[in-house]
C-alpha positions as CSV (number, residue, x, y, z in Angstrom):
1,X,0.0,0.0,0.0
2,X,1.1,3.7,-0.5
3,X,1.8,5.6,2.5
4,X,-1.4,7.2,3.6
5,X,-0.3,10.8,4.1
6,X,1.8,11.0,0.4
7,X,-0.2,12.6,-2.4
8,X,1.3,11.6,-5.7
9,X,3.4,15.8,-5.6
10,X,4.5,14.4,-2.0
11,X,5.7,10.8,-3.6
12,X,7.4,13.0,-6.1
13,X,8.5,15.3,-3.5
14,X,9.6,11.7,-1.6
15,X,11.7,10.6,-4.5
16,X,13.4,13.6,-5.3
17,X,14.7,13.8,-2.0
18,X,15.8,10.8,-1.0
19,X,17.3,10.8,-4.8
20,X,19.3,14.3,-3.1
21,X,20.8,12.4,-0.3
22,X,22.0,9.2,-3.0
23,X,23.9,12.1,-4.9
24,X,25.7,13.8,-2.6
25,X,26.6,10.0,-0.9
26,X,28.0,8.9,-4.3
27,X,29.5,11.7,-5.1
28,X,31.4,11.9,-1.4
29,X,32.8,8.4,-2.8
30,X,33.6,9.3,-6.5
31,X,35.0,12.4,-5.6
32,X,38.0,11.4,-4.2
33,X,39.3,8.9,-7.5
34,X,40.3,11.5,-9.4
35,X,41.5,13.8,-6.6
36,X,44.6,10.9,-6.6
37,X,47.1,12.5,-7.5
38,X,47.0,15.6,-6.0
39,X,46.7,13.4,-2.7
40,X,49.6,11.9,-3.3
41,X,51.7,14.3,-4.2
42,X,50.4,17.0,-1.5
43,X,51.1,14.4,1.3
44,X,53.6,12.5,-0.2
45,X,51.8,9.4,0.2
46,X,52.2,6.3,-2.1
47,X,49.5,4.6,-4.0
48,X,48.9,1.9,-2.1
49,X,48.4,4.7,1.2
50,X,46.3,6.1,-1.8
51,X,43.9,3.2,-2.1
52,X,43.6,2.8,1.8
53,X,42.2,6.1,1.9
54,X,39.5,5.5,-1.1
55,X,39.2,1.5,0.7
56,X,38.7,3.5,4.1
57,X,35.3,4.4,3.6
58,X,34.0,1.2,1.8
59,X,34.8,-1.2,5.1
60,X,33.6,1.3,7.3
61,X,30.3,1.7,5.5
62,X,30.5,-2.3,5.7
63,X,30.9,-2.3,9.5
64,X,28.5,0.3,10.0
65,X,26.0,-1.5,7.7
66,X,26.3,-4.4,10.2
67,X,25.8,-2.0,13.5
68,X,23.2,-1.0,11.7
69,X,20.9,-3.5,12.2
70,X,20.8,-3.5,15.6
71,X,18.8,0.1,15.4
72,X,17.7,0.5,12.2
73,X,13.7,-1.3,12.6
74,X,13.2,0.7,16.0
75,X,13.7,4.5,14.7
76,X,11.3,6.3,12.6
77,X,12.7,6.2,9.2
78,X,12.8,10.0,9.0
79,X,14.4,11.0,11.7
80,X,16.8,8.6,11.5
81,X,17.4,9.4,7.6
82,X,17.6,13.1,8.8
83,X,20.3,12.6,12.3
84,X,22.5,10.1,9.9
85,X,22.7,12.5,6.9
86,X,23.6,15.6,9.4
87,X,26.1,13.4,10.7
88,X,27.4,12.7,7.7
89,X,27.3,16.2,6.3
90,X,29.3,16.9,9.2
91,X,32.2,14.3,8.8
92,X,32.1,15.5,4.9
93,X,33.1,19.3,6.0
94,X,35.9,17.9,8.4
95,X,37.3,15.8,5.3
96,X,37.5,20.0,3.4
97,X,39.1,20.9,6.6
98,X,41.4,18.4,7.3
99,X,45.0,19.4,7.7
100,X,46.7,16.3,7.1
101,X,46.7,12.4,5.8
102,X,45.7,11.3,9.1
103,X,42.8,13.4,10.1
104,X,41.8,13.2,6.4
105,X,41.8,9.2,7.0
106,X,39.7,9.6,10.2
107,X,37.3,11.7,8.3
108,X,36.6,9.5,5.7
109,X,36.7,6.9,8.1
110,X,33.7,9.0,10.1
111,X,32.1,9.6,6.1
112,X,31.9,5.9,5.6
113,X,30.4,5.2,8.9
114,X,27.5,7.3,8.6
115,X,27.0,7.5,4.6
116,X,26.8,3.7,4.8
117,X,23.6,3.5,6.0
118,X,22.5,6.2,4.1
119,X,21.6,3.8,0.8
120,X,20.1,1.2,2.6
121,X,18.3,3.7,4.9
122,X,17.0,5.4,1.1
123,X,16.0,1.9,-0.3
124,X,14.7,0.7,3.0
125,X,12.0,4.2,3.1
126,X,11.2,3.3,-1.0
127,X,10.3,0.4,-0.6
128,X,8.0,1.1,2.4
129,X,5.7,3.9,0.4
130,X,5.7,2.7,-2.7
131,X,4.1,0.0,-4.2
132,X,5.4,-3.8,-5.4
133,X,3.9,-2.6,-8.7
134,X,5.4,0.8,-9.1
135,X,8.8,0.1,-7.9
136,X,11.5,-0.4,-10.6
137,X,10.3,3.3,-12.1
138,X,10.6,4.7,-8.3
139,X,13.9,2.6,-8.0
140,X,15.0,4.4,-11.6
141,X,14.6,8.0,-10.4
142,X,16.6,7.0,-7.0
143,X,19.2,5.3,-8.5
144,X,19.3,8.4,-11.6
145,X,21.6,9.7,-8.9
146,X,24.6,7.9,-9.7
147,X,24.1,9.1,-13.3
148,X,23.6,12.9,-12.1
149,X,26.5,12.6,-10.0
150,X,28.5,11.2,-12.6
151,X,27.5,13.7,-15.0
152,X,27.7,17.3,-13.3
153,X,28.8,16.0,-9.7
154,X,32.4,14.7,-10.3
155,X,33.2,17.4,-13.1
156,X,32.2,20.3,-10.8
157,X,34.0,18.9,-8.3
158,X,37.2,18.8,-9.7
159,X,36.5,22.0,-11.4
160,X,36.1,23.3,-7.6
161,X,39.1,21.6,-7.3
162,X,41.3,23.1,-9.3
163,X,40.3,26.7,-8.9
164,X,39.8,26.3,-5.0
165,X,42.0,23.6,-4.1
166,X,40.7,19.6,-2.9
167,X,39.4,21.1,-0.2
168,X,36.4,22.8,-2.0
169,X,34.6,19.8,-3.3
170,X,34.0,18.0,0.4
171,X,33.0,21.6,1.8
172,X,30.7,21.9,-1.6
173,X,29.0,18.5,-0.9
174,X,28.3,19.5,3.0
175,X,27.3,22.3,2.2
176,X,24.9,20.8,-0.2
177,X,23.9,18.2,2.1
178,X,23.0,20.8,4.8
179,X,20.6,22.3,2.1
180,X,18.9,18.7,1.1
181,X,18.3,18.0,5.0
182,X,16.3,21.2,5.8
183,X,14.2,20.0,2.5
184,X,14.0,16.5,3.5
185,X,13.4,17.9,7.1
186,X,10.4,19.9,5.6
187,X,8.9,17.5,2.5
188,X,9.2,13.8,4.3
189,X,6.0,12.6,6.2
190,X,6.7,10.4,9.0
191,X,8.1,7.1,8.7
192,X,7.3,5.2,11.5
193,X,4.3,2.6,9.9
194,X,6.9,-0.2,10.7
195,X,6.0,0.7,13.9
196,X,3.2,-0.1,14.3
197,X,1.1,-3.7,14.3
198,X,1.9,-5.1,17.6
199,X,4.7,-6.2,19.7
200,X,8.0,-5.8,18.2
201,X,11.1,-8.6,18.2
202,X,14.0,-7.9,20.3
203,X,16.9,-6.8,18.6
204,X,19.0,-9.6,18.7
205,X,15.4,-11.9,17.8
206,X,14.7,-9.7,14.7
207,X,18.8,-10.1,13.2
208,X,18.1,-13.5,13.9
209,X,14.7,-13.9,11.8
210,X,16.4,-12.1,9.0
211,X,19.6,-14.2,8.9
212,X,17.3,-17.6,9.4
213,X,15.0,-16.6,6.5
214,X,16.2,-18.8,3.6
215,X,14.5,-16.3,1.3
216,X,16.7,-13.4,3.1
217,X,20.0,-15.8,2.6
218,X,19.0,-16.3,-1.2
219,X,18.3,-12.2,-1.9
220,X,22.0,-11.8,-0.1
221,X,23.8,-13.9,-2.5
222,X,22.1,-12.2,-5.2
223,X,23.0,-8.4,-3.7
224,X,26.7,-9.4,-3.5
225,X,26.6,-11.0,-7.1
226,X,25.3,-7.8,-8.2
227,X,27.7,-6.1,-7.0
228,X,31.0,-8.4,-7.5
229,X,30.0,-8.4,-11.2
230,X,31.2,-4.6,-11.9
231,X,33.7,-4.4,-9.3
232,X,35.9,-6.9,-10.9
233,X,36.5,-4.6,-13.8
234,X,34.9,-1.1,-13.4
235,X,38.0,0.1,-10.9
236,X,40.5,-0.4,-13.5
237,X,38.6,1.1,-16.6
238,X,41.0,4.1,-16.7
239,X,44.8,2.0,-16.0
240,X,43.7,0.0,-19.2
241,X,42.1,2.7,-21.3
242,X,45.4,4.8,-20.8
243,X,48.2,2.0,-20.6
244,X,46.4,-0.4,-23.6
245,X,43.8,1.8,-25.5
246,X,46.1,5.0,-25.6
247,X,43.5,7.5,-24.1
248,X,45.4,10.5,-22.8
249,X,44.3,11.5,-19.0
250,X,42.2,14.9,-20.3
251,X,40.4,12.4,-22.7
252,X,39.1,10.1,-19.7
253,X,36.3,12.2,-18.0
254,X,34.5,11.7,-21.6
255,X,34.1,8.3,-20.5
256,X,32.1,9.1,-17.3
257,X,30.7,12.2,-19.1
258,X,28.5,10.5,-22.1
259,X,28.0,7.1,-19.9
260,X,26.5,9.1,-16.9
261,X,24.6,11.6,-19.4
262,X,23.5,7.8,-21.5
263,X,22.4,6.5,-18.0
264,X,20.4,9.4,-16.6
265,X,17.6,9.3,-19.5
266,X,17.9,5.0,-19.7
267,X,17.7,4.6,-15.6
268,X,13.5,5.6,-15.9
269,X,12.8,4.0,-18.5
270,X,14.1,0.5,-17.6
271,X,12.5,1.3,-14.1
272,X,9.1,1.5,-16.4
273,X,9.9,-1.5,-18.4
274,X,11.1,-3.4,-15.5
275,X,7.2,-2.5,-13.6
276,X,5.5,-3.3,-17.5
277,X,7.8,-6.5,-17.9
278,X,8.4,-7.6,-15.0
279,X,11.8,-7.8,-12.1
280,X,13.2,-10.7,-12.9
281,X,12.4,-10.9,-16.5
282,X,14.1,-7.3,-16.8
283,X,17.1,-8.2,-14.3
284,X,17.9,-11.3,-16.8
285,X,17.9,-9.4,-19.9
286,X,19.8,-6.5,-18.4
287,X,22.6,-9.1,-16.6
288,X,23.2,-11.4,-20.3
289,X,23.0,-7.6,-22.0
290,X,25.7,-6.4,-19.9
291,X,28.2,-9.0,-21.1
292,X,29.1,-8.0,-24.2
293,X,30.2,-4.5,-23.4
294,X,32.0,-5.8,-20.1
295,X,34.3,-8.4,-22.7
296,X,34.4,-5.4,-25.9
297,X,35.9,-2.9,-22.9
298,X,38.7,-5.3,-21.4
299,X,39.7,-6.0,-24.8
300,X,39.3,-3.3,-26.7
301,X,42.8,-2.5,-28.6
302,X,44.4,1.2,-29.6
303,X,41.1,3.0,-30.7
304,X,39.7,6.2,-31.5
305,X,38.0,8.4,-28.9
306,X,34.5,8.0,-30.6
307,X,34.9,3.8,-30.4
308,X,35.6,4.2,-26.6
309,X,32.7,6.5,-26.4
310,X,30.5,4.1,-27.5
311,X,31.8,1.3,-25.8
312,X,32.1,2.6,-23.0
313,X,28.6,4.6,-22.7
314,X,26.9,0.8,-23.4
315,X,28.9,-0.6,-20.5
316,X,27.6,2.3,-18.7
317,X,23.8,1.4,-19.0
318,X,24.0,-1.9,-18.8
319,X,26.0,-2.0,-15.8
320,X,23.8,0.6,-14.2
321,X,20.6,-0.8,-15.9
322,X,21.0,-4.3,-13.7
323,X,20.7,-2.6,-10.6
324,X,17.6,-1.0,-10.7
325,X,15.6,-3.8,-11.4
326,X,17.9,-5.9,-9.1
327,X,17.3,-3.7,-6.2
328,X,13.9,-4.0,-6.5
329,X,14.2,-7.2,-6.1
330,X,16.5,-7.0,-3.5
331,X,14.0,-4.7,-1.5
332,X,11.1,-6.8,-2.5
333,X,12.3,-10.0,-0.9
334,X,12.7,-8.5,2.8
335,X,9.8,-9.6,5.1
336,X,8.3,-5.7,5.3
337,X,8.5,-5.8,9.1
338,X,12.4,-6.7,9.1
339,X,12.9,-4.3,6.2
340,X,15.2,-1.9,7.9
341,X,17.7,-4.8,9.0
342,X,17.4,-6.4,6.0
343,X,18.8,-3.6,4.4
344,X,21.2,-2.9,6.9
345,X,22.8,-6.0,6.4
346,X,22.4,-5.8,2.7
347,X,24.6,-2.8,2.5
348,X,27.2,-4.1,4.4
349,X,27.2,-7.9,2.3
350,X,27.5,-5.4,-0.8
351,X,30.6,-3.2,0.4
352,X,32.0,-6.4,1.3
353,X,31.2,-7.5,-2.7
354,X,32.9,-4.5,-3.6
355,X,35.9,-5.0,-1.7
356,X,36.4,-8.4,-2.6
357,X,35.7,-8.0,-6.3
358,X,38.3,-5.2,-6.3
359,X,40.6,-7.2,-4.7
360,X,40.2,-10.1,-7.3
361,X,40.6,-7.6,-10.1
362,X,43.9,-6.5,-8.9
363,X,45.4,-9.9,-8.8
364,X,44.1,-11.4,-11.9
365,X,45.6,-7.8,-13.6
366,X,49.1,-7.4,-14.3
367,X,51.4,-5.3,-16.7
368,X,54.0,-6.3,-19.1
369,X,57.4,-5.3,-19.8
370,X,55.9,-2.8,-21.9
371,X,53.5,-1.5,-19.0
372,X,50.7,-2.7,-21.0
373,X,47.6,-4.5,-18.9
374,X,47.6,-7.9,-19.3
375,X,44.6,-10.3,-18.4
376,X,42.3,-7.6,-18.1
377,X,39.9,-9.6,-20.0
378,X,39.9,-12.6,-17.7
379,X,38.8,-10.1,-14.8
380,X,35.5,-9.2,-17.2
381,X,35.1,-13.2,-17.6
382,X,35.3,-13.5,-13.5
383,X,32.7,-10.8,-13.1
384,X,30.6,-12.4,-16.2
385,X,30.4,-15.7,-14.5
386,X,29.0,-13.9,-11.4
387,X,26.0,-12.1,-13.9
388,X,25.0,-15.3,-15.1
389,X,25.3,-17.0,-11.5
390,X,23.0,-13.7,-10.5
391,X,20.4,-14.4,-13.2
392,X,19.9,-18.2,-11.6
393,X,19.4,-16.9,-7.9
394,X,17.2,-14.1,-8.8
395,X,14.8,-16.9,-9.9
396,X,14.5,-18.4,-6.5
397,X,14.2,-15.6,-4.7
398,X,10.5,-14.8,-3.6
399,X,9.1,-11.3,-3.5
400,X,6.7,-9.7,-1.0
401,X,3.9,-7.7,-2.6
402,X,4.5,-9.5,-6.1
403,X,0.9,-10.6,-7.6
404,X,0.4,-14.1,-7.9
405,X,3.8,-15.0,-5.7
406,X,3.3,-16.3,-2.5
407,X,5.4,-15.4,0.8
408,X,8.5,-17.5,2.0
409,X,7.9,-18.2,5.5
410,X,10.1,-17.3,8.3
């Protein structure tokens, strides 16, 4: 059922917000990629200390994705969306003040922890007003986000960046998150119908049903297959299209420029189509479509800037067109009641995906004598396998709310 108190301007209202807090969260994370090298060079830190800082707020968003649990169910949804994005803004603005690598570290540290539950928080309170039936297309303005911040986020930032120093871009964001809470603050209804109903479990009874629920187990594999796929690959786009394709590093934000503008007018409408043709039918077709452009990328030899363009802006919607049917699956397999921990734990079984997939990818890649990338390829073929292996445990997964599908019991 829809939330009683949202008209369809409030739903909009709804959506547009809690799309708001998803941009300036992803863009707090893609923000600091190509920020490297003036890290590096301003601290005099290596790469590896590098990748620790980017890693840094991925496991802490893992952790706090766990902790989350424990809480999440108990708390109105609004309040506890608006406390944890303050927080966050907060930590954000001591990442633009910090002085040093250290306090920078702790900072993003203090950013993971409290952005992590930020996503599953946003998927969580979608899920709760909006109908099975209307889900994917609310699911594809949420997630249009990514594309947004991928689009204008990232090259504002770094045009901040340069003008102001890497300090302006984190102050930018808070500021901008400060903005989006007094909306969300003002716009949101309350949040607090999983409240209601009767006589709660405790919190350690409630973690419990949600890791016992064979249906729960089956949606997890599937949310860390999701996410392994792209993470095998996707962190190394820009090594390989330098090093093997001959890009020069002016040429790369092209990449992320057409691919985020591609996905920000494809991420509704395969939210519509995947309400028309169904979650599963639209996940499969999206997770087989993706794997042509994942193999055409990590092979693709010396090209012109147009080829790469293309390739790359069809890796781009695929990749992103997975997940918005595949989190509405995701979502729609949690018992509604357990919802919030569901989700909790979600987020932290897909920054654990991440970590690991990145991991893999930078083992199975190596470089030649001519510092060319070698076995790129075979990463794509890693993260193919888990697509397919994806498309095979959506099918078992039951989903609450779904006409004609019946519940999993506990």
């Amino acid at each position: 059922m829809t939330h009683p108190l949202l008209t369809p301007r409030r739903e909009r209202w709804l959506l547009l917000t809690i799309a708001g807090v998803q941009f300036t969260h992803i863009l707090d994370f893609m923000i600091m990629m190509p920020l490297g090298p003036q890290f590096t060079q301003l601290f005099g830190i290596s790469d590896a200390q590098f990748g620790l800082l980017v890693s840094a707020y991925t496991l802490a968003a893992g952790v706090s994705g766990l902790a989350a649990a424990t809480y999440v169910d108990r708390f109105d949804r609004k309040r506890l969306l608006l406390t944890l994005y303050v927080l966050f803004a907060l930590a954000t603005l001591a990442c633009g003040l910090a002085p040093g690598y250290s306090f920078l570290m702790a900072a993003r540290v203090a950013a993971g922890l409290f952005g992590g539950v930020l996503t599953a928080l946003a998927q969580t309170i979608v899920a709760d007003v909006i109908p099975f039936e209307r889900r994917g297309r609310a699911m594809g303005v949420v997630m249009s986000s990514f594309s947004v911040a991928t689009v204008a986020g990232v090259p504002a930032g770094l045009f901040l960046a340069h003008h102001w120093g890497w300090h302006a871009p984190f102050i930018g964001i808070a500021l901008l998150s400060g903005a989006l809470a007094v909306g969300a603050a003002l716009t949101l209804p309350p949040l607090s119908h999983h409240l209601q109903g009767g006589v709660r479990p405790s919190v350690w009874r409630g973690i419990t049903q949600v890791l016992s629920n064979r249906n729960h187990q089956r949606a997890f594999v599937f949310s860390a297959l999701l996410m392994f796929t792209g993470f095998t690959m996707l962190p190394y786009i820009t090594i390989y299209m330098q090093a093997n394709v001959g890009l020069r590093a002016e040429q790369i934000p092209y990449l992320y420029l057409a691919g985020g503008l591609a996905t920000l007018f494809t991420a509704r409408w395969i939210g519509r189509l995947s309400d028309h043709l169904g979650k599963q039918r639209m996940f499969t077709l999206m997770a087989l479509a993706v794997t042509v452009p994942m193999l055409a990328t990590t092979l693709l030899p010396p090209s012109p800037l147009w080829v790469v363009l293309i390739v790359s802006t069809v890796l781009f919607i695929c990749m992103s067109g997975r997940m918005i049917p595949g989190m509405a699956l995701v979502t729609g397999a949690a018992e509604p009641a357990l919802r919030g921990t569901f989700m909790a734990f979600n987020a932290a079984v897909q920054s654990a995906a991440m970590g690991v997939a990145s991991f893999a990818g930078g083992l199975i890649i190596g470089r030649d004598a001519q510092g060319l990338v070698t076995h790129y390829w075979v990463s794509a073929l890693v993260g193919i396998a888990a697509s397919l292996l994806a498309v095979w445990v959506a099918g078992s997964v039951r989903l609450h709310g779904a006409q004609g599908v019946q519940r999993q019991s506990v």
